[in-house]
N, C-alpha and C positions, 0 to 999 in steps of 0.2 A: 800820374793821371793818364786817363784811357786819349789816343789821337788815332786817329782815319777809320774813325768807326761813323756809322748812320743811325743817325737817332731819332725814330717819328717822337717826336712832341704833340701832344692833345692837350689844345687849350681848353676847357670848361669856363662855365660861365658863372665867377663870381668876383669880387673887388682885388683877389690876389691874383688874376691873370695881371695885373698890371707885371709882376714878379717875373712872369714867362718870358716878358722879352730879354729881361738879362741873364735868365738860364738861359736861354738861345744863343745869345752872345757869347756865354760864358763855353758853349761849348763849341760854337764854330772857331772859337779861341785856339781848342786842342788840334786845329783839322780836320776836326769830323763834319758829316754832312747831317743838316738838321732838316727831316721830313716834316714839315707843319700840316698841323691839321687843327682847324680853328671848328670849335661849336656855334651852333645859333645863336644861344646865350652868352658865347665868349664874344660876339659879335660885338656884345652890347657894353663893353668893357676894353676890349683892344679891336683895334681897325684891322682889316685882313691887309690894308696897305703898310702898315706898322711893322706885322710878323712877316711879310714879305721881305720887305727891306732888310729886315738882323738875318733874315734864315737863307738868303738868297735863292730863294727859289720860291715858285709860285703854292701859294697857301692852298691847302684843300677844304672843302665849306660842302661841297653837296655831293651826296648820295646818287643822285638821278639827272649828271652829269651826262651828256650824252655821247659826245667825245671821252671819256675819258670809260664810263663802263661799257662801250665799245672795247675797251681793251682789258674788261675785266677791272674796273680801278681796284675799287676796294678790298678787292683779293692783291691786287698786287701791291698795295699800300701797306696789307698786312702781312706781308712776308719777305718786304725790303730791306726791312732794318735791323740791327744786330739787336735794338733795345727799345720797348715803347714804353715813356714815360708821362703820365698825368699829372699837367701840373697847372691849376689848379682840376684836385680829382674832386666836384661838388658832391654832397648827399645824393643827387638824380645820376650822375652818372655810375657812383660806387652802385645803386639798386641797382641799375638795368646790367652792372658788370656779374654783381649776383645772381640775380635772376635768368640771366641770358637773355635778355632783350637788345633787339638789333634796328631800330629804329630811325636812325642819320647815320652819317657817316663816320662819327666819330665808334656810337658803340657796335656799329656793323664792323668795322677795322677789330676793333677789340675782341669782338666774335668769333672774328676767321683769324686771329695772327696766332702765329705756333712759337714765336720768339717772347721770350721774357719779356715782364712788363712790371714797371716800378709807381703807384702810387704815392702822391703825393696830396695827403687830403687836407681842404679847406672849408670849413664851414663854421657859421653862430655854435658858441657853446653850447645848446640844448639840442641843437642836433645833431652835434657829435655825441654826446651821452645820450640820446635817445634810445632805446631798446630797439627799434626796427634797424637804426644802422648800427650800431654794437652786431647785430647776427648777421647781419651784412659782411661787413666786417671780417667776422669769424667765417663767414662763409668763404671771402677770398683766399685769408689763408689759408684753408683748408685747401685751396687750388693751387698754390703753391705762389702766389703775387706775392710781391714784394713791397715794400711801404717806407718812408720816409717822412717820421713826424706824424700827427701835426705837435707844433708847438703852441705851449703857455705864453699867454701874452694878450697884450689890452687889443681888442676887437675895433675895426670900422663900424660897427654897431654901437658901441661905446661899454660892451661889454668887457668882461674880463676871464679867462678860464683856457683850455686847450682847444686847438681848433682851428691857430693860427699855423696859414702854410710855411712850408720849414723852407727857410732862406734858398735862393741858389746855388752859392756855396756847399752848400748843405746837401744839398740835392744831387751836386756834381760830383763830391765825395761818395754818396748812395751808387750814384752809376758806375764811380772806378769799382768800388766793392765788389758789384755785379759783374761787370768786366774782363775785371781781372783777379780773380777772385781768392789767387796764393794761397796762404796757408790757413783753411780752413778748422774750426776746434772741434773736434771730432768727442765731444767730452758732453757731459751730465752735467749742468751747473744747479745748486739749491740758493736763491736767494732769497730770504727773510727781508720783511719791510716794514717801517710805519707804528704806530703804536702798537699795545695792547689795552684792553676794555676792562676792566675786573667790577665787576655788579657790587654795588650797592644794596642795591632795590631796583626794580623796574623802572625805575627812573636815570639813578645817578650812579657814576663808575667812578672808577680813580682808575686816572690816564694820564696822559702827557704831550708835549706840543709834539711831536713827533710829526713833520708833515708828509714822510714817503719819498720826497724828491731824489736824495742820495740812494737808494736803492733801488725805485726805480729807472734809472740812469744808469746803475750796475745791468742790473735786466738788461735794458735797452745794448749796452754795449756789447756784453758778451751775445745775445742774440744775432746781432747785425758782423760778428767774428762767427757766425753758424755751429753756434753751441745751440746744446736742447736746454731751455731756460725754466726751472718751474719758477714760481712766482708769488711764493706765501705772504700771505699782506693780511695785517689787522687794520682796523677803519681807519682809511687815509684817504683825504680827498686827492690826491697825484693817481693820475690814470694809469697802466700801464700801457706800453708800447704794444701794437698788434704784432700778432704772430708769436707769442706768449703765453703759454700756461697760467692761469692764475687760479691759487686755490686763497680762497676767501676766509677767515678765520676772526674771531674775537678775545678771546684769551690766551692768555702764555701755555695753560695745558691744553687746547687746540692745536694751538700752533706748534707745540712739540711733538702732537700726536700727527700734524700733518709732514713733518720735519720728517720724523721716523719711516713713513709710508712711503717716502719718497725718495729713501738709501734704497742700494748704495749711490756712489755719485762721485765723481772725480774731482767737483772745488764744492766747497758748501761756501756762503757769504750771507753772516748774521750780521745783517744792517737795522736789521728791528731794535726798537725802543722798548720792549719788553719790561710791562710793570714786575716789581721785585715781590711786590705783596699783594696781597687779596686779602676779601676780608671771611675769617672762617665759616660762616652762614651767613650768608646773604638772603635777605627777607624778600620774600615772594611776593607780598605787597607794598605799597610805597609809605615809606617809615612817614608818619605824620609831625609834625611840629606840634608840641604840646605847650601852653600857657603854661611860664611858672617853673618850667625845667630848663635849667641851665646848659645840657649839653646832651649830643648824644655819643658814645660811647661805642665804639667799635673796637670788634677783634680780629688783629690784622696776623695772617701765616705767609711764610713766604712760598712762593712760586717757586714753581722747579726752575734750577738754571738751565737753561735752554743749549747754549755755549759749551758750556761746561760737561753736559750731559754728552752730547752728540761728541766730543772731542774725544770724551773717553770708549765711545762705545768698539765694539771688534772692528764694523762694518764701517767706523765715520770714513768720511770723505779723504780722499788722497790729499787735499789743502782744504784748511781751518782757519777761512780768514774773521776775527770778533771785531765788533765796533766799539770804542771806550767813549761815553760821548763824559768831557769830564769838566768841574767849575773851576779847578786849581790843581797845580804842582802833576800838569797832563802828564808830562814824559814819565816820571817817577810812576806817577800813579795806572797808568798803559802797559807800563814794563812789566809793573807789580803784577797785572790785569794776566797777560798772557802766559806768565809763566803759571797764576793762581788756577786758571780755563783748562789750561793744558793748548790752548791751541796753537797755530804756527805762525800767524801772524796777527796784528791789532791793529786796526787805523782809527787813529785818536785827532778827538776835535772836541774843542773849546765850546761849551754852551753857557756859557755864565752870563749874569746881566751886561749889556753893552755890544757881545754878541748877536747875529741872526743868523746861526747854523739854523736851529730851525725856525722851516718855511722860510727860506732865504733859498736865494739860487746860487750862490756859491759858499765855499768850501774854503777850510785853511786844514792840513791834515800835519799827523806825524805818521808814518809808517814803522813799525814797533818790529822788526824780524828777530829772529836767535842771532843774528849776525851784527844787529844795533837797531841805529834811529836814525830813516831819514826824513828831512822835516822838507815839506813839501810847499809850494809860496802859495799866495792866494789864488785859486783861478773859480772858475762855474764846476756847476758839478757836474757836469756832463763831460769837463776835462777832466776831474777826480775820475770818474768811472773808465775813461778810455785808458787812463797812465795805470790804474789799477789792474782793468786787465789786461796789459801792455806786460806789467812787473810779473802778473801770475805767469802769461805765456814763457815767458822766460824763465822762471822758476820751473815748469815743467818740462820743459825744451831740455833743461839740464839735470 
């Protein structure tokens, strides 16, 4: 972990600055020196006497200070610190970060500071999926901000969805990354995600529970090791992580046609649920229910293997990691799985009834290599992602 570095903190003003003051703590923990700078509306939520106390040093609140921009404050608030981290970063402050508005003193700091700055967004579910902040958003990355979260989880609203600011812990982890920043992946990663859609009719597909979480959490991690991530996802409600490519897709020949587009690539990882069949014409209008007829009748062809295809191709990926998601006799039938693909490795999980792989937040895996099976214990899937790409690093390393 990073120690005797200076870290301005920007409290924002919503129900998770409660959270900021044991990030504070958590970091004058290392030796480092915490620069607080409290919002109006964080006012309204932590006391500037509160973040005084954890940060030992006097909080910053105003802009038009007279003592203090006598000495030039706000310039020199922004160019103290090795790191300036948001936490909570509200919908109002991500805009005015986008937009360049400089307003108090928190987003005038953020205006003038030339030091790295780490994002730590909290807001209600609908306005984190709102379109005005999604371009927000993409607009920071595109500036080179860095982000941490948010996460899934039940809202002080009493809502449910992503949104919720990601733990301290959590946070403290982001800043060592930043930091200290070692050994960077200098590589192409292709991760597939989430179902496939296959038409019916304009109404009804044949799909599956597939809810994106395991793959988005692959993304997320090789991202935040500063791999370039694309992001192919068929409809999944699981968001991805900012700072991610994502290319949008509904069917398995979509999805292979965006696979394809987006060789060559140094790890590919087919985490997607990809339906195995479609149906061979799909009616353009919505098939009626008729009195008096007992069924309807479909002619189902199979989809291209996606897996399979990409493994063999000249150009596939320097590693071929496939997903076996299986109801019985996993190991045997994973084995069978990767030697059938052709690809290099399999990470196989149990979906049978009694299971919540999917839409469940963790994960029970095997890891299938040429070398064997190691079976991995229970943990979340955000630990599956970090240990997976932990094992690839090391596979490549050698």
């Amino acid at each position: 972990m990073f120690q005797n570095r200076k870290i301005l903190v920007v409290i924002g003003g919503g129900i998770a600055a409660y959270k900021s003051l044991e990030l504070i703590r958590l970091i004058r923990q290392t030796g480092s020196e915490v620069i607080p700078v409290l919002t109006e509306a964080g006012e309204r939520f932590v006391t500037p006497l509160s973040v005084t106390a954890l940060a030992g040093t006097e909080v910053n609140t105003d802009l038009f200070d007279p003592a203090e921009e006598a000495r030039i404050g706000h310039i020199a608030l922004s160019r103290s610190a090795d790191l300036v981290v948001i936490a909570p970063a509200t919908a109002d402050l991500i805009a005015k970060m986008a937009h360049g508005l400089a307003d108090d003193l928190a987003s005038t700091v953020l205006m003038a500071t030339d030091t790295p700055v780490l994002v730590a967004p909290a807001m209600n579910v609908r306005m984190w999926q709102h379109s005005a902040l999604q371009r927000n958003l993409a607009t920071l990355a595109d500036d080179g901000i860095e982000f941490v979260g948010p996460e899934t989880g039940d809202m002080a609203c009493g809502e449910f969805g992503p949104g919720r600011m990601a733990e301290p812990q959590t946070i403290m982890e982001a800043i060592d990354r930043i930091l200290n920043p070692g050994e960077r992946l200098a590589m192409k990663v292709v991760v597939t995600s989430g179902p496939t859609w296959e038409a019916i009719d304009p109404v009804r597909f044949i799909a599956n529970r597939s809810s994106g979480k395991q793959g988005a959490e692959i993304a997320r991690a090789f991202a935040e090791n500063g791999a370039e991530v694309v992001f192919i996802t068929g409809p999944a409600a699981e968001e991805p992580r900012v700072g991610i490519r994502v290319v949008r897709v509904e069917t398995a020949r979509e999805m292979l046609d965006a696979v394809k587009q987006e060789l060559p690539a140094e790890v590919g990882i087919f985490a997607a649920a990809v339906a195995d069949w479609r149906v061979a014409n799909a009616s353009p209008s919505k098939i009626k229910k008729k009195s008096g007829r007992t069924g309807q009748q479909l002619t189902l062809v199979e989809n291209p293997d996606i897996l399979a295809t990409v493994a063999g191709l000249e150009n596939r990926p320097g590693l071929v990691v496939g997903f076996a998601a299986e109801t019985e006799n996993l190991e045997e039938n994973a084995t069978a799985k990767r030697v059938r693909k052709g690809c290099d490795w399999i990470v196989a999980n149990e979906v049978g009834e009694g299971t919540d792989t999917f839409g469940g937040d963790e994960n029970t895996v095997l890891l299938v290599t040429g070398d064997g099976v190691d079976r991995w214990p229970r943990m979340p899937k955000s630990a599956v992602a970090d240990r997976l790409v932990a094992e690839i690093c090391d596979k490549l390393r050698q």
